[in-house]
C-alpha positions as CSV (number, residue, x, y, z in Angstrom):
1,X,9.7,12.1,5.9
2,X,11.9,11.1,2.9
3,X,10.4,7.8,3.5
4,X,10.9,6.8,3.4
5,X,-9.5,-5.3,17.5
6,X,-7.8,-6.4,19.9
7,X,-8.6,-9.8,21.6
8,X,-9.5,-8.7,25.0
9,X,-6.8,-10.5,27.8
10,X,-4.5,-10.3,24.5
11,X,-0.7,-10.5,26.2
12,X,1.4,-8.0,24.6
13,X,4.6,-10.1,24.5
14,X,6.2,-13.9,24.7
15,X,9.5,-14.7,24.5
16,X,10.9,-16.6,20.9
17,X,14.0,-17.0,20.0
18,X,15.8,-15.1,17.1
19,X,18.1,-16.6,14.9
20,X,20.5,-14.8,12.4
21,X,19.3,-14.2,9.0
22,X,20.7,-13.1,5.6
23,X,19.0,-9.9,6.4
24,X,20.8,-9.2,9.6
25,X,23.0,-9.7,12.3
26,X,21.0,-12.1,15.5
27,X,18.8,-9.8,17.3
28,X,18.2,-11.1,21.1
29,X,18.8,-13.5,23.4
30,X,16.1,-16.1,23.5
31,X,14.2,-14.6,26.2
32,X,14.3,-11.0,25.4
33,X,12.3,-11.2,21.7
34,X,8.6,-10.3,21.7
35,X,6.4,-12.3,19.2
36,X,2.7,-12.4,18.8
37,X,0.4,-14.1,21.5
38,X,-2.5,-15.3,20.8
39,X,-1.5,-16.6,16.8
40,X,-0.7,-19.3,15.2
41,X,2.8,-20.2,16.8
42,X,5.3,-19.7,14.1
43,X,7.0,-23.0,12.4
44,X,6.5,-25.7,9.9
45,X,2.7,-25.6,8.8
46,X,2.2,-21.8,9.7
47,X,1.1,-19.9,6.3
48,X,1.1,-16.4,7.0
49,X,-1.3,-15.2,4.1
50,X,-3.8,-13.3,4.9
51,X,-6.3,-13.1,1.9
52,X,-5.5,-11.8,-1.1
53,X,-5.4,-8.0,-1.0
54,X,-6.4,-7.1,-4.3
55,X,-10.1,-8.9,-3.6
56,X,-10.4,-8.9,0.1
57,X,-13.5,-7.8,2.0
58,X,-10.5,-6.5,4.5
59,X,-8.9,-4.0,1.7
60,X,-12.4,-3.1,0.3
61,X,-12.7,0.3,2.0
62,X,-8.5,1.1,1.0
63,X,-9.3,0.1,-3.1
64,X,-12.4,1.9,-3.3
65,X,-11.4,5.5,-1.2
66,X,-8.4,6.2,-3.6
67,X,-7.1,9.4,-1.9
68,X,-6.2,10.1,1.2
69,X,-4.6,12.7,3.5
70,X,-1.0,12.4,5.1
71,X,-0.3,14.3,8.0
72,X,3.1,14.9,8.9
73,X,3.2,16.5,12.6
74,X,5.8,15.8,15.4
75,X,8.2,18.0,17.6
76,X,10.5,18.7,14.8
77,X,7.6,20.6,13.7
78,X,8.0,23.5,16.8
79,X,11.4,24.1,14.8
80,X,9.4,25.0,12.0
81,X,12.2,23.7,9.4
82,X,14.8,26.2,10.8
83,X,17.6,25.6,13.6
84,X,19.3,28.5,14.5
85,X,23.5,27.6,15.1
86,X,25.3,29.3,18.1
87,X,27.1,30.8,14.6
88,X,24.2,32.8,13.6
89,X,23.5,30.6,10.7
90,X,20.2,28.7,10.2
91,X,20.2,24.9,8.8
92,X,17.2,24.2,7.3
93,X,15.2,21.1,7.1
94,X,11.7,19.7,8.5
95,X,10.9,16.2,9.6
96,X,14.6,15.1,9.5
97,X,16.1,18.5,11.3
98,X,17.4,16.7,14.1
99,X,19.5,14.7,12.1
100,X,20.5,17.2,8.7
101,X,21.5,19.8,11.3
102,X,22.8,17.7,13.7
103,X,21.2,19.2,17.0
104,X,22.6,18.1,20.1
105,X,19.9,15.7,22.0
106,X,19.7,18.1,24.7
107,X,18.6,21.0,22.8
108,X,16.0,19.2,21.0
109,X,14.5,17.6,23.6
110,X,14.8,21.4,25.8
111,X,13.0,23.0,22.2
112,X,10.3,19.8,22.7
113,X,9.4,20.7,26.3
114,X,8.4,24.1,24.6
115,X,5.9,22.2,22.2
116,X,2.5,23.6,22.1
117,X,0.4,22.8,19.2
118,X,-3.0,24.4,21.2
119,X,-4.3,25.5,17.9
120,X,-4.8,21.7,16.3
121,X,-8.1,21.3,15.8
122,X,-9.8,17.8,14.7
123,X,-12.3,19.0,13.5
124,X,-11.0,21.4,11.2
125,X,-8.6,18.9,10.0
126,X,-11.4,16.7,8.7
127,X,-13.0,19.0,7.2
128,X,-10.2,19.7,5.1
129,X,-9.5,16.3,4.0
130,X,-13.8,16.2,3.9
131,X,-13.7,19.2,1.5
132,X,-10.6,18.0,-0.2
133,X,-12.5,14.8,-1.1
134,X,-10.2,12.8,0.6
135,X,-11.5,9.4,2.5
136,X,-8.8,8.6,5.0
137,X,-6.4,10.0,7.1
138,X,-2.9,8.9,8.1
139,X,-1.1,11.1,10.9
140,X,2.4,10.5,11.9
141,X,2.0,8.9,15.7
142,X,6.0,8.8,15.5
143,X,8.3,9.7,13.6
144,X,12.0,8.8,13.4
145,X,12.6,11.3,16.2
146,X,11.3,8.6,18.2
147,X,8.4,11.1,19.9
148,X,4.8,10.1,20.5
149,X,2.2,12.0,19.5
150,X,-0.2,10.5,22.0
151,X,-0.4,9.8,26.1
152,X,1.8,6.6,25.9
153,X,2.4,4.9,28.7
154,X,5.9,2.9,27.3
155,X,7.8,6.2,27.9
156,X,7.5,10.4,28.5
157,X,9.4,11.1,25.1
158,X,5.8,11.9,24.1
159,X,3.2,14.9,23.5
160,X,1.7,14.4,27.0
161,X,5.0,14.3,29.3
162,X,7.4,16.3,27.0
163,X,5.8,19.3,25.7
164,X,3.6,22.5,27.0
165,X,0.7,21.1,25.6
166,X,-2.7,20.1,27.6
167,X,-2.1,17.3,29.4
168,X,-5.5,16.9,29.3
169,X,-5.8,16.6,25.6
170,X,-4.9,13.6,22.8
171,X,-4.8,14.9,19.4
172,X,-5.2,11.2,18.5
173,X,-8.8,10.9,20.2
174,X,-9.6,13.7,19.2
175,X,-8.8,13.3,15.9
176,X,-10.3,9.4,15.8
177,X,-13.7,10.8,17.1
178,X,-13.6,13.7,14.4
179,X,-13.1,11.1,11.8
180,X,-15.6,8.7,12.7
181,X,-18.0,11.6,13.0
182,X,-17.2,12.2,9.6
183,X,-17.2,8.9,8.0
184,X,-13.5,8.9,7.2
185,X,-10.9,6.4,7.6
186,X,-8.0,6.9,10.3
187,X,-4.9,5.1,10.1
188,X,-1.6,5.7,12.3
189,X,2.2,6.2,10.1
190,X,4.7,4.8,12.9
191,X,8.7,5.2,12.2
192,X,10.5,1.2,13.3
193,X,13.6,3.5,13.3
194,X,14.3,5.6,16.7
195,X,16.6,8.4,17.2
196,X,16.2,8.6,20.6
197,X,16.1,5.3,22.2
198,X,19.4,4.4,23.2
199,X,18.2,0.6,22.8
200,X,17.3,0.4,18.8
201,X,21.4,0.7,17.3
202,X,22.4,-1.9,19.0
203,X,21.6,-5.4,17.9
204,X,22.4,-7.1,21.6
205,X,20.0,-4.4,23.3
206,X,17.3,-3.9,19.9
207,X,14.9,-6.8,21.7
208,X,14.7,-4.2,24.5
209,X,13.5,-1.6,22.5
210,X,11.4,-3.6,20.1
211,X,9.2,-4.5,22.9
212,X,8.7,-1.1,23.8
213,X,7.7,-0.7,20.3
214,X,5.0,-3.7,20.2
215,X,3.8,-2.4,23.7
216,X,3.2,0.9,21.8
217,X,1.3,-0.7,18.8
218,X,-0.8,-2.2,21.1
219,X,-1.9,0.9,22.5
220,X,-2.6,2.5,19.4
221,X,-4.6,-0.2,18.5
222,X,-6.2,-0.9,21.6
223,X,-7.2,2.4,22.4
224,X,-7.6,4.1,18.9
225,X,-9.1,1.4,16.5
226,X,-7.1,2.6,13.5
227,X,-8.0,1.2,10.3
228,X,-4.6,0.9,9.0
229,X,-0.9,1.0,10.3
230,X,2.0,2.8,8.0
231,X,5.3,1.9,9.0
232,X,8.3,3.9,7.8
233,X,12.5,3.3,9.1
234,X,12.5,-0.3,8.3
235,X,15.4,0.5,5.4
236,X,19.4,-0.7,6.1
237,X,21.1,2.9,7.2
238,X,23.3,4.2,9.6
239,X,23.5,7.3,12.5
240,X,22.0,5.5,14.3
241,X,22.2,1.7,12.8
242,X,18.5,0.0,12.0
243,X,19.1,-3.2,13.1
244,X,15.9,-4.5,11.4
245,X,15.4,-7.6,9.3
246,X,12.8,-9.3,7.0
247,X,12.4,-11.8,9.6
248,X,11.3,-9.1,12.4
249,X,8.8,-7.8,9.9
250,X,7.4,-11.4,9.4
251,X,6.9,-11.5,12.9
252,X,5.6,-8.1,13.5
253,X,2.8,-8.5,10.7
254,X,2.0,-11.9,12.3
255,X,1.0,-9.6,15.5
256,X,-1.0,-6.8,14.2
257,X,-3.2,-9.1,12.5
258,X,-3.3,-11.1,15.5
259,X,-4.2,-7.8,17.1
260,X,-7.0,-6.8,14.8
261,X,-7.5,-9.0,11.5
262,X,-9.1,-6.5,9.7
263,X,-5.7,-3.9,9.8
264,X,-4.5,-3.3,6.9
265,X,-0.7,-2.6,6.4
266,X,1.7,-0.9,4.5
267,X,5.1,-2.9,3.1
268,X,7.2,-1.4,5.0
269,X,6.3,-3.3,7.7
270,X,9.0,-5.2,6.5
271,X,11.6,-4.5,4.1
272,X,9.5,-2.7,1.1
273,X,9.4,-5.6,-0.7
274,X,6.3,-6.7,-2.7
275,X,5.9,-9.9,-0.4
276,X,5.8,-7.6,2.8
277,X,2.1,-5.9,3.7
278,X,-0.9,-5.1,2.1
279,X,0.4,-2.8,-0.4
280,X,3.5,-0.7,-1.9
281,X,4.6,2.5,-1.3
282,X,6.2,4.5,-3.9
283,X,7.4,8.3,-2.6
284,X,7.0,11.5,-4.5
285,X,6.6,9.6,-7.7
286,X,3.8,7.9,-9.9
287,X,4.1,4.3,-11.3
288,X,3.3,4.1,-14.9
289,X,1.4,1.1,-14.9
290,X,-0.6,-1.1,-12.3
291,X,1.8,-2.3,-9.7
292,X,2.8,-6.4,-10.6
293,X,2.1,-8.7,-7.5
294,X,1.0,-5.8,-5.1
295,X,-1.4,-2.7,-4.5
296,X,0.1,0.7,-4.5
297,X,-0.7,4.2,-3.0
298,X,1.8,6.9,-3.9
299,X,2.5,9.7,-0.8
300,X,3.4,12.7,-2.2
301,X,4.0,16.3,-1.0
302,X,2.3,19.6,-1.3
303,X,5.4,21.5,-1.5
304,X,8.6,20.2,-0.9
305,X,8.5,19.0,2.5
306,X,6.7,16.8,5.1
307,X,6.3,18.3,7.8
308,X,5.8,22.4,8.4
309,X,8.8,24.3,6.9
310,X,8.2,28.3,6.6
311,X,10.4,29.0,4.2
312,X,8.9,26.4,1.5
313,X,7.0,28.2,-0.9
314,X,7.0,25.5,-3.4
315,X,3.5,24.6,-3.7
316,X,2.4,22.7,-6.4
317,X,-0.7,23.5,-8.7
318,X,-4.4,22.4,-8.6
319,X,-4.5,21.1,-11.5
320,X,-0.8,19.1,-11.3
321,X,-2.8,18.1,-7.9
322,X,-5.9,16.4,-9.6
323,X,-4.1,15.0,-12.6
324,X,-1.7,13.0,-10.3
325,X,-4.6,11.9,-8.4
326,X,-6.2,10.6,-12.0
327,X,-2.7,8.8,-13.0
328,X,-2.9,7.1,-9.7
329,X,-6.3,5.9,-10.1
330,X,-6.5,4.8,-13.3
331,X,-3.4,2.7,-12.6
332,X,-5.4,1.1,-10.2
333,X,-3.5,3.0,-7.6
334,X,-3.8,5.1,-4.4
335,X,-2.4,8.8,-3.7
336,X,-1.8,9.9,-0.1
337,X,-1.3,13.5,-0.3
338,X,0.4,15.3,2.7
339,X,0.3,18.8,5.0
340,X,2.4,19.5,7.5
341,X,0.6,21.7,10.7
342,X,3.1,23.8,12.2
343,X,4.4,24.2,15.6
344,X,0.9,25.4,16.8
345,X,-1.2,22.6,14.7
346,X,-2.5,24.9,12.0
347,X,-2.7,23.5,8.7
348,X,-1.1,25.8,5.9
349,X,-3.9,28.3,4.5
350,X,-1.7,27.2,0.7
351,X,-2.5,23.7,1.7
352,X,-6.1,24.2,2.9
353,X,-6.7,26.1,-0.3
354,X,-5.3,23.6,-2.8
355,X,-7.3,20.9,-1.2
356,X,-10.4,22.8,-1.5
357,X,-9.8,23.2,-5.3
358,X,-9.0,19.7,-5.6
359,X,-12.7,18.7,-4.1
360,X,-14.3,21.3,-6.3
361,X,-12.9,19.8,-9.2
362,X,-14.0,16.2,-7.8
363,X,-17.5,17.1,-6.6
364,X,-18.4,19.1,-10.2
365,X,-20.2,17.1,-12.7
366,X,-19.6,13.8,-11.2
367,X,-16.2,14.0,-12.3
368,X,-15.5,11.6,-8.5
369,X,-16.6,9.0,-10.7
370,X,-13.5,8.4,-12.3
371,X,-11.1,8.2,-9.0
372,X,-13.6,6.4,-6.5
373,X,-13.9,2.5,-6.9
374,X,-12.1,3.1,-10.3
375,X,-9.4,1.5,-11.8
376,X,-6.6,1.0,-14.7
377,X,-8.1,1.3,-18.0
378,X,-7.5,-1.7,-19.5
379,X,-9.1,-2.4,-22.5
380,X,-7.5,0.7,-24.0
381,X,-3.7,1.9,-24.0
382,X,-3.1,5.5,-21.7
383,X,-3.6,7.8,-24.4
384,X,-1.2,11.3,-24.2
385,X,-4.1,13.4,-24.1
386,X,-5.2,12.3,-20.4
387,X,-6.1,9.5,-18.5
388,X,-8.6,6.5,-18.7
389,X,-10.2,4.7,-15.6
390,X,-12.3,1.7,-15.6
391,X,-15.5,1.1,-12.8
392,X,-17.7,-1.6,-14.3
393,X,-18.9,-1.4,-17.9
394,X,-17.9,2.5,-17.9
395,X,-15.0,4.0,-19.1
396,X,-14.0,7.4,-17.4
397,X,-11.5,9.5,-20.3
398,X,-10.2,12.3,-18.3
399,X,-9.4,14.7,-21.2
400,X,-5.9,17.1,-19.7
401,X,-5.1,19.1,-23.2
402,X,-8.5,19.3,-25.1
403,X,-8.2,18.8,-29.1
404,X,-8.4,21.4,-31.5
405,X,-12.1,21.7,-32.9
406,X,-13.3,18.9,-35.1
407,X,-10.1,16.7,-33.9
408,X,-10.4,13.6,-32.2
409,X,-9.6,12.1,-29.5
410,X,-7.6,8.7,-30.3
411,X,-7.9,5.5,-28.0
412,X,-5.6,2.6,-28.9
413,X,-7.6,-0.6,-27.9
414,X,-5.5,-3.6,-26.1
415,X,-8.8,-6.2,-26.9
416,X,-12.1,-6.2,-28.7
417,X,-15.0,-4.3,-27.1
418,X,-17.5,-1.9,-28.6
419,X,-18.2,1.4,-27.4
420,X,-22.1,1.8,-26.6
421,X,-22.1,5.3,-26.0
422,X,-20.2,8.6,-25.3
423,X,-21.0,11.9,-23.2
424,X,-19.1,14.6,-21.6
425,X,-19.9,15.3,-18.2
426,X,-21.5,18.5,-17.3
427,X,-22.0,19.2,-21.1
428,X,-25.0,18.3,-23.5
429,X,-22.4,18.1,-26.4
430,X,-22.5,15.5,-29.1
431,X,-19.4,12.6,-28.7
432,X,-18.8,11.3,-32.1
433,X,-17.2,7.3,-31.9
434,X,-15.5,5.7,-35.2
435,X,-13.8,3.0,-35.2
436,X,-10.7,4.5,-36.3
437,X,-7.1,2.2,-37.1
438,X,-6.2,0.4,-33.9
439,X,-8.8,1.6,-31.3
440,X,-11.4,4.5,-31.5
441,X,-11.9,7.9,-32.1
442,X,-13.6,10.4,-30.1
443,X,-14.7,13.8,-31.4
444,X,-16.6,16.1,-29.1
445,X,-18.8,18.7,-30.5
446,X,-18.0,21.4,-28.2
447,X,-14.9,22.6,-26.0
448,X,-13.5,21.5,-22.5
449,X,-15.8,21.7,-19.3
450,X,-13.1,22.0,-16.8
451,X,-10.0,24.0,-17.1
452,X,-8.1,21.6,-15.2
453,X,-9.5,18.0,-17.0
454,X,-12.7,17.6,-18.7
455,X,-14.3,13.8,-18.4
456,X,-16.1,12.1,-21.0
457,X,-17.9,8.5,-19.9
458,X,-17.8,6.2,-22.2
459,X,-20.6,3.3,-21.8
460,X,-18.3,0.1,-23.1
461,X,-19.3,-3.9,-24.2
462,X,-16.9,-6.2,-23.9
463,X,-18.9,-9.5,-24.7
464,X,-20.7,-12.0,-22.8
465,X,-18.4,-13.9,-19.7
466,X,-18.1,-17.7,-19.7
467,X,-21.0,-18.8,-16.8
468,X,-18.7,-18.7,-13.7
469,X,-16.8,-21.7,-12.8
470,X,-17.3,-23.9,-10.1
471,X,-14.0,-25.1,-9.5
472,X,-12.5,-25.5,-5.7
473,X,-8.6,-25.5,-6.8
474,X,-6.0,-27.1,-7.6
475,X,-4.2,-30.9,-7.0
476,X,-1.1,-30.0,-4.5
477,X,1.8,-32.7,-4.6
478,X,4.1,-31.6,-1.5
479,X,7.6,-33.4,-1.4
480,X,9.7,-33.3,1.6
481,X,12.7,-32.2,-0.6
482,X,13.4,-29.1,-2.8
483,X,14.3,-31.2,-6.1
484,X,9.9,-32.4,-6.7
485,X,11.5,-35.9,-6.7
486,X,10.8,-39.7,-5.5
487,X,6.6,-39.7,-4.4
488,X,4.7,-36.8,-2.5
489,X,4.7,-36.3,1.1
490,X,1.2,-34.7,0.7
491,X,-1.6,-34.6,-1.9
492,X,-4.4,-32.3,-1.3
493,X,-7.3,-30.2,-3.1
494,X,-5.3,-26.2,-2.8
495,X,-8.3,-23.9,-3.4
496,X,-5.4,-20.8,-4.7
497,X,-1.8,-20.6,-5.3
498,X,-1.8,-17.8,-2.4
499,X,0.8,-18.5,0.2
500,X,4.1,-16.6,2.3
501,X,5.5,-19.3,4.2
502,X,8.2,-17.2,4.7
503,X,11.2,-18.1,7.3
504,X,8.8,-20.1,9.8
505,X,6.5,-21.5,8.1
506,X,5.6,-24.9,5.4
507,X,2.9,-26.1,3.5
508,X,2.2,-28.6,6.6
509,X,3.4,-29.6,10.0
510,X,5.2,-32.4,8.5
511,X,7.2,-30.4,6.0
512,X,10.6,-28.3,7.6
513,X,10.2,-24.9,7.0
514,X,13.3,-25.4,4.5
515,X,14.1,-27.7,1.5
516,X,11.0,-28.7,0.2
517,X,8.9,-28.7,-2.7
518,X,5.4,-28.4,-4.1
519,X,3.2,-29.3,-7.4
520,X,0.1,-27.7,-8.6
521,X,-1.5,-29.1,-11.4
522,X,-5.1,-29.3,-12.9
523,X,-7.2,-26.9,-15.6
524,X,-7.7,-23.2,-15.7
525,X,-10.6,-22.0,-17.3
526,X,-10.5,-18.1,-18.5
527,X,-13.8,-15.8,-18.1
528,X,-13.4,-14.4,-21.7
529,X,-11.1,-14.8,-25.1
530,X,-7.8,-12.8,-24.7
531,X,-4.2,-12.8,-24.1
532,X,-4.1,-13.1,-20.2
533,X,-0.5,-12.1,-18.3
534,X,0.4,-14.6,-15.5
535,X,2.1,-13.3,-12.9
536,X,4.4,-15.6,-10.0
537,X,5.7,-13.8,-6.9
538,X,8.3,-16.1,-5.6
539,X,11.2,-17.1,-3.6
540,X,13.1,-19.1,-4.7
541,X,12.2,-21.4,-7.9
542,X,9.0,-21.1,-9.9
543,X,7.5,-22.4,-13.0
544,X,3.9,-22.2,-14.9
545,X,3.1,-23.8,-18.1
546,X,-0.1,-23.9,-19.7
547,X,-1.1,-26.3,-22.0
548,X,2.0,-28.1,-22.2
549,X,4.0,-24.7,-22.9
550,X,6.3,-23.0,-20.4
551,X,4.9,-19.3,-19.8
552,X,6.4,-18.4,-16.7
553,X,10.0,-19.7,-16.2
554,X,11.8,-18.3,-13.1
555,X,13.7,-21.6,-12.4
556,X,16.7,-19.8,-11.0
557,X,17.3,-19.5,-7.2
558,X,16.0,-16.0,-6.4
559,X,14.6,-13.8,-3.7
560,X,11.3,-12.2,-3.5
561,X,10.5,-11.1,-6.9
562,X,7.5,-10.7,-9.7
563,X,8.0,-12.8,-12.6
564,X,5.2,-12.7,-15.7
565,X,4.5,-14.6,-19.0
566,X,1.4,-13.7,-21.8
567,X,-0.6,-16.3,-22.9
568,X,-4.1,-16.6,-25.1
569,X,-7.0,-18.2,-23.3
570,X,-10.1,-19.2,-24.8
571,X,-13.0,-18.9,-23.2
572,X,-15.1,-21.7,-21.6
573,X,-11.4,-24.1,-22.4
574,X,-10.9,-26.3,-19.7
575,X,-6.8,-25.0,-19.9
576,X,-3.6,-27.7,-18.4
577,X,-2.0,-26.0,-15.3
578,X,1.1,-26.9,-14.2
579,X,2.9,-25.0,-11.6
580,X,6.4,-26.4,-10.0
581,X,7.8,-24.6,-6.5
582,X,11.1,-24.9,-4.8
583,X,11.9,-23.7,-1.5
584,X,15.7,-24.2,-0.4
585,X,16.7,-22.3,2.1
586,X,15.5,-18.3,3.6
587,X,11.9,-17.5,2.6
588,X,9.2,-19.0,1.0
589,X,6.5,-17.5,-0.9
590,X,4.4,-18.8,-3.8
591,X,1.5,-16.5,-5.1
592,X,0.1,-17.0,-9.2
593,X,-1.8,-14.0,-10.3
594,X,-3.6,-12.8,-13.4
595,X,-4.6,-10.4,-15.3
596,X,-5.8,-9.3,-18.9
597,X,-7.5,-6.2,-20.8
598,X,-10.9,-7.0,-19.3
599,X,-9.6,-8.9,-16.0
600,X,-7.6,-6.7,-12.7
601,X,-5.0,-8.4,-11.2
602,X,-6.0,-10.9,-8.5
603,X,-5.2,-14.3,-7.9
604,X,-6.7,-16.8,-9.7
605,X,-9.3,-17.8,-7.9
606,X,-10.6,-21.3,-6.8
607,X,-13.6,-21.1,-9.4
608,X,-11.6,-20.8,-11.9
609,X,-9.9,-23.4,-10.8
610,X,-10.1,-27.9,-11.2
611,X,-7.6,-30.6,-10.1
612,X,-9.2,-32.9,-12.0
């Protein structure tokens, strides 16, 4: 890859007119650019966020499954990673073959007619990710090859009308009905980039093929009810030129949620950027710490490809399988781990087998517990030894290299709680805790259950939380300029600082989507005693203060970004807010987040929240 429901009478496509952005060259004429029917219409007033995904009822299933299974399978994968030259060499590559090896169109679509993946079998597929552990599925509908991996009716470059295949079958269906059987999640990965329509390159023709492409999303949600949408090829490249801008994404997320409400979508949906989707995508590597301003789910290989290449051999182990899964979930993260089926559909027996090990190690002892609904640590620094996840009042330590007997185990604590009580799962041993220098220690009695991690749960007390506040948010000031000057256009109760105004839209139809300005003020009031982290994701000017004192100070023009600032809130203290926003020109967003030891990212939310 190198990545890199519906309203029924729904019309797929109006006509809106593009203009040029800093992102890109102008895209269409006015009547040739599709937009979403059916939604708010685009312009001063529209607000384009959703919820907040970090707390969202919508995102609920995605933060709670953890891990996942990518599926990689297209018509690159009848090459099986090798294309033979008229030279008698052999290029090698998988997903990207067409391209690396530079195969004439006319031989790869003649080696697509050939196609015949009659050995794919849904069921078996499910069961693998089932046995694996895995809670969702992501298959690649299309990938930058531009070829459909289901009946569509936009054009025949597609499993149906260009291949050997059963007409008769739809590995999507099939695979949908397998999944739902099975209680697992099905999403669809679809490429914006196209090799093969001769309409994407071009910037005066793009509008062309873009509706194609919203046609096609439309049938994939229509007919397949996928629970999310993974978008890939939204990057600035060339052979063939993406013509593809911010503002395109803005209006394509605009009409999936308009589609279904409840999709949820990747950032690359626009330009990877952590005001774009749902969540972020980092490739083939691990963050080392919760994600600022977004959720994360990290896709990673098997081997060292995406889709099916013979040759690779380069499978990683079980256990460097599961302990990337633990990193990813105790930093409150995702992992999407792939196979590739090869030309006949087949899943790798390596793959199948490394899965298998990975569930085995999940289903023993309970040892789920600490990837499932869990979370970054928190009140405790990542310790060298392993990992630490947090679900509720429990602690999971995933213990990778096992001390020595009689050592301990040290935790370095990042606030004050108390330890309650300490056990090793699937072992009656003894779990001594001191209080030992800046944190605790841990010293088991006995030796590692697992040979790939051994988990002890840890029972924590962090104190009693302030009764929960009834606030409903925040006094808004909104001036019809970007310099907060001369008296408010607009004052107003906001329940959160949640918003992506983006290139359309204002705080209200009687602010320009450009130049103005808005004021939050009021109190904060924190749930316990600790240093908190305020986070802003902006574009363009932001500032915070807090009692009087600046915290979060990103008063130069910028683009999307994440700014942060520390700050010690006491409990039950009815805390000054202050927050100034200026929006010149481009996009707008304004989000305020926190976080702390005991508290996950979110926004703020309205309870916490007075404008009084």
């Amino acid at each position: 890859m190198r990545i890199q429901r519906s309203i029924a009478g729904l019309a797929v496509l109006l006509a809106a007119t593009l203009t040029a952005t800093a992102a890109g060259p102008v895209s269409a004429a006015p009547s040739e650019a599709p937009a979403a029917s059916g939604a708010t219409a685009a312009g001063p007033g529209t607000d384009y966020a959703h919820d907040d995904p970090f707390t969202s009822e919508r995102t609920d299933w995605w933060r709670q499954d953890r891990f996942g299974m990518f599926i990689h399978f297209g018509a690159y994968s009848n090459w099986e990673g090798e294309y033979p030259r008229a030279d008698g060499t052999v290029c090698r590559d998988a997903e990207w073959i067409q391209r690396s090896c530079k195969i004439p169109t006319d031989a790869y679509e003649k080696k697509a007619a050939t196609f015949d993946p009659a050995d794919f079998d849904a069921k078996a597929v499910v069961k693998t990710a089932k046995d694996a552990g895995m809670k969702y599925i992501v298959i690649t509908s299309k990938h930058h090859e531009g070829y459909a991996m289901w009946p569509t009716k936009v054009n025949s470059w597609n499993l149906r009308d260009h291949s050997s295949f059963d007409k008769n079958r739809d590995i999507l269906a099939e695979l949908k009905k397998a999944a739902d059987d099975a209680g697992i999640k099905l999403g669809f990965y679809y490429s914006i980039w196209d090799w093969h329509d001769p309409d994407f390159p071009d910037p005066a023709t793009f509008p062309k093929y873009e509706k194609r492409m919203y046609a096609q999303l439309k049938e994939l949600v229509d007919s397949y009810d996928p629970a999310l949408l993974w978008f890939d090829g939204e990057w600035d490249t060339e052979d063939p030129h993406n013509p593809w801008t911010a503002r395109d994404g803005e209006r394509l997320e605009a009409y999936l949620h308009d589609l279904d409400p409840d999709l949820v979508v990747n950032n690359r949906v626009g330009k990877r950027r952590v005001v774009d989707g749902d969540y972020g995508t980092p490739e083939q590597t691990i963050p080392d710490a919760p994600v600022d301003g977004q959720l994360w789910e990290s896709c990673m290989t098997l081997n060292g490809h995406w889709g099916y290449a013979r040759y690779d051999q380069n499978w990683k182990s079980p256990g460097s399988l599961v302990r990337n899964l633990l990193a990813t979930s105790s930093r409150s993260g995702n992992y999407l781990l792939n196979v590739g089926p090869d030309s006949r559909g087949g899943i790798p027996r390596q793959s199948v087998d490394r899965l298998k090990q990975m569930g085995d190690w999940l289903r023993a002892d309970g040892q789920g517990e600490a990837v499932y609904g869990a979370r970054y640590g928190g009140l405790v620094d990542e310790p060298a030894w392993g990992s630490v996840s947090r679900k509720g009042d429990v602690l999971y330590a995933a213990v990778t290299d096992w001390p020595a007997a009689g050592q301990p185990l040290h935790l370095k604590a990042r606030t004050d709680f108390k330890i309650a009580h300490a056990r090793v799962l699937g072992s009656d041993q003894e779990v001594t805790v001191t209080r030992s220098g800046d944190g605790y220690d841990l010293t088991p009695s006995g030796g590692p259950t697992n040979d790939i991690a051994t988990v002890v749960r840890l029972t924590v007390d962090t104190g009693p939380e302030t009764p929960t506040s009834t606030g409903h948010g925040l006094k808004q000031e909104i001036f019809d300029n970007a310099t907060l000057s001369g008296d408010p256009k607009i004052t107003r109760v906001d329940p959160t600082v949640n918003h992506a105004w983006k290139y359309a839209g204002s705080p209200d139809p009687s602010i320009p989507a450009d130049t103005f300005s808005v004021r939050w003020s009021g109190h904060l009031t924190a749930p316990r005693t600790e240093n908190y982290t305020l986070t802003t994701v902006s574009d363009d000017t932001a500032r915070v203060w807090i009692d009087g004192k600046l915290v979060v100070d990103a008063s130069d023009p910028h683009g999307p970004r994440v700014d942060k600032g520390t700050v010690r809130l006491t409990a039950g203290t009815r805390h000054a807010i202050r927050i100034d926003y200026t929006e010149n020109t481009g996009e707008a967003h304004m989000k305020l987040l926190w976080s702390s030891p005991d508290q996950e990212q979110e926004i703020v939310p309205a309870r916490r929240l007075t404008a009084d």
